[in-house]
N, C-alpha and C positions, 0 to 999 in steps of 0.2 A: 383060314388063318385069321387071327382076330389080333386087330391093330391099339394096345392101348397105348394110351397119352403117355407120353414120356419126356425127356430133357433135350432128346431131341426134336427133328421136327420133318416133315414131309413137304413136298413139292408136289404140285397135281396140274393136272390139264384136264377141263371140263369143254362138253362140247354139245348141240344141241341136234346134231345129227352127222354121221360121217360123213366129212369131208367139211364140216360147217364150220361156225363161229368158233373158235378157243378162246378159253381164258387161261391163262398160268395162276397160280394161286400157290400159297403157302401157310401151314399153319404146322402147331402141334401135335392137334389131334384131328387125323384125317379125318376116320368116321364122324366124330362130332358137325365140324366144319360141310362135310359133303352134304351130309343128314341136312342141314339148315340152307344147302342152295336149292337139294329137291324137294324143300319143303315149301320156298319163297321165304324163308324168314330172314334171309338176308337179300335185303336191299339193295338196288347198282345194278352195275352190267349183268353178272349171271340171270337176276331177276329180268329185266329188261328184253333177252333173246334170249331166255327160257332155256338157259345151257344148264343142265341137272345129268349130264351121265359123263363120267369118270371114263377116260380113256387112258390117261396114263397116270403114275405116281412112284417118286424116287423118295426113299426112307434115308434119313440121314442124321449121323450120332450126336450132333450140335445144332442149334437151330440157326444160328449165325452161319453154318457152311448152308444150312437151305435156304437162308436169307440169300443168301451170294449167288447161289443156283437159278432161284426164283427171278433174279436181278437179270442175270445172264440169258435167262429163256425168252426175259419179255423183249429182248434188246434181239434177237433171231427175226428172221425173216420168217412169214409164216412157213414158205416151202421145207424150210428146216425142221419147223413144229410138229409138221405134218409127217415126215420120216423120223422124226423120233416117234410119233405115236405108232407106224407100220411099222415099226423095227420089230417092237414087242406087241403090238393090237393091232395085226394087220385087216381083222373083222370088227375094228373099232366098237368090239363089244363091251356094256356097262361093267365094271368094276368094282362096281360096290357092294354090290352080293358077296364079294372075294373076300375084301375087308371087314363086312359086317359083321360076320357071323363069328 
């Protein structure tokens, strides 16, 4: 399934090993975005604890509803973050193979 940039925009959860560090993040274009935390070209937290693998991501048709989403996730307790990501990635495997291609 290949994700291109569109009007709207995606929600993601990066992590640097199961059960580890999350970041909530939002952008347009996932792959772009993802591409550049496992690359180190983006700077910050993810760079910091070496969070590069994709455990979860919500598509969404405006990017102002994924602003909103993204707003909501950071404001959860981690325990919550953590059953969103087993809901759907209960082997907290990388994701981005999934999108990339």
């Amino acid at each position: 399934m290949t994700l291109s940039p569109m009007r709207g925009g995606f929600v993601y959860i990066l992590t640097n090993r199961p059960n580890g560090t999350l970041y909530v993040g939002v952008t347009s274009d996932i792959v772009r975005r993802v591409w550049e935390h496992r690359e180190g070209v983006a700077d910050g937290f993810t760079k910091q604890y070496g969070l590069k693998t994709l455990v979860h991501f919500e598509r969404f048709d405006d990017i102002a509803t994924a602003i909103q989403r993204e707003k909501t996730l950071k404001h959860w307790s981690r325990a919550w973050k953590v059953a969103l990501v087993l809901e759907a990635n209960p082997g907290w495997r990388d994701l981005y193979d999934e999108i990339a291609r």
